[in-house]
N, C-alpha and C positions, 0 to 999 in steps of 0.2 A: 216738937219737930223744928227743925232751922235748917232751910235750905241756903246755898251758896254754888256761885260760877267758880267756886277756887277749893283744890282739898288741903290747902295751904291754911287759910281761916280756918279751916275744921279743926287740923291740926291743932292749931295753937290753942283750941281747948280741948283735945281728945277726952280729956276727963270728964268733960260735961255729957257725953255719948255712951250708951250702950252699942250702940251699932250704928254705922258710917256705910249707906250706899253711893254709888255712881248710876245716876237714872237716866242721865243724857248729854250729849254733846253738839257741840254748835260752831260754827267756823263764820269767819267773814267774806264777805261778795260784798261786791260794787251794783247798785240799783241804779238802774237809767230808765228812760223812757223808751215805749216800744219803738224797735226801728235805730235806736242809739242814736240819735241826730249828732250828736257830738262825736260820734264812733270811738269812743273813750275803750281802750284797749285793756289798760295796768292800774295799778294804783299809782305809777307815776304821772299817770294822765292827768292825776286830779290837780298835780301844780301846775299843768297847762293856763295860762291869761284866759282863754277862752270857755272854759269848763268849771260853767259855776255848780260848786260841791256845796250839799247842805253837809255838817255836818256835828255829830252828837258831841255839847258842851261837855270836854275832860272834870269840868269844874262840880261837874255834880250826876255824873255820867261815866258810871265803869267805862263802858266801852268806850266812850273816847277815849280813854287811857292805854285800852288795848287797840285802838285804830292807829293812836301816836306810835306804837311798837311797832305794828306793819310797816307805818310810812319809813322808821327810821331803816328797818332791816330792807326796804327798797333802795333808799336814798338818803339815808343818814338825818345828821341834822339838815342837809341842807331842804331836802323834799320836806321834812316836818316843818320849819319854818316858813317856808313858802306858803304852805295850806294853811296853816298853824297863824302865821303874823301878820305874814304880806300881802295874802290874801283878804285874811279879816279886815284889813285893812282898807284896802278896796271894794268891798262888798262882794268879791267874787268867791269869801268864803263863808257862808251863815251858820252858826252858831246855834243850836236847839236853844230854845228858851223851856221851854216844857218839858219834850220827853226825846228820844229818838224818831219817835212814831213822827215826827213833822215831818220827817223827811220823804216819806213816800208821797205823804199830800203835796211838799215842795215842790217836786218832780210833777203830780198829776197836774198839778196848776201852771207849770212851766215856769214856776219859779227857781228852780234851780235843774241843771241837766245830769248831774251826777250823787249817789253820796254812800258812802259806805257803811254797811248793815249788817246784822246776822244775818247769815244766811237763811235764818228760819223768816226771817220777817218778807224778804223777798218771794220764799215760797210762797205765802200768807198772800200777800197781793195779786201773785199771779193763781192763786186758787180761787180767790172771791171775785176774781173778772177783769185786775184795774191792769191798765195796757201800759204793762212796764216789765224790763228784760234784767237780767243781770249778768257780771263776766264775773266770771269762776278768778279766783288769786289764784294763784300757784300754791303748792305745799310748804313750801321753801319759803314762801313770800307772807303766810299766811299766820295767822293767830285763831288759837282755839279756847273755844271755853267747857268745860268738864261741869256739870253740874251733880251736888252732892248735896245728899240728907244727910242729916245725923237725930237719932230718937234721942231724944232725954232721956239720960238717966232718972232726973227726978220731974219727968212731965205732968202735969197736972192730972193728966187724965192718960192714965197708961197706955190702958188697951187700944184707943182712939190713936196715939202716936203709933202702937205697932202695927195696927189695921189701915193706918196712913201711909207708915213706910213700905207696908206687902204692898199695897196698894201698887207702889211707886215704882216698886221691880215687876210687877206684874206682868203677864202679855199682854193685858187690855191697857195697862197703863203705855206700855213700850208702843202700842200699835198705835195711840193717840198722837204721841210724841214724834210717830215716825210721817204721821199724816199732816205734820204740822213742819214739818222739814228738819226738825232733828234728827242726826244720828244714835245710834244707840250704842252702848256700850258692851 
């Protein structure tokens, strides 16, 4: 089994697959603290001077890569550099060192007042209790991520990969996914 955010990777081995699902999909949201103290609107907000953004290291961190694409399709290069350089620079913009996950603790600790997330992860917080809100991007504004199986052709253990992948389309699987703030496909 080998899962991926892109059917793009899949592709370039389709030959390694018997069979290629799509099990879920995920968008980006802006994570703040309950109440927005910063009343951060856009993704343009985040190169506000005031509006310190945690956010996920591009350098070893898909989604930074995909958060760089929002900021550009906002504000070009000029809004990516800002968050991106100027801010790093300042300190008004931090860098994951770990995982993306620092960033909700960033936020709970008032170490930073904004940072941009899956959308599922925001649900996640606001499901388990912690007092933090999020603003919706635009469609237009936004990046998505598609997530896909692919069974081995020659997986070690056959039946285990197809009983994995039914698994994955399943409705017990779909209903998990959906409780966890993914979309479904």
């Amino acid at each position: 089994m080998y899962t991926l955010p892109s059917k793009s990777r899949i592709d370039e081995s389709k030959d390694w697959f018997s069979r290629t699902e799509l099990y879920a999909k995920n968008k980006l949201a802006i994570m703040t603290r309950k109440g927005n103290p910063k009343q951060v609107k856009k993704l343009a907000d985040l190169g506000r001077s005031d509006v310190r953004v945690s956010m996920p290291n591009p350098e070893w961190e898909g989604i930074g890569k995909r958060i760089e694409e929002a900021y550009r399709k906002v504000g070009g290069d000029t809004l990516r550099n800002t968050i991106m350089e100027t801010k790093v620079k300042d300190s008004t913009t931090y860098l994951t060192q770990i995982h993306h996950r620092q960033t909700p603790m960033r936020i709970l600790y008032e170490q930073s007042d904004a940072g941009p997330v899956w959308y599922s992860e925001v649900h996640y917080q606001k499901m388990i209790g912690h007092p933090i809100e999020y603003i919706e991007i635009p469609e237009n504004e936004n990046i998505k991520a598609q997530y896909y199986a692919g069974q081995l052709k020659k997986a070690p253990h056959p039946k285990a990969a197809k009983d994995f992948m039914d698994f994955l389309v399943s409705k017990e699987a779909r209903a998990i996914y959906s409780k966890y703030g993914f979309e479904l496909p």
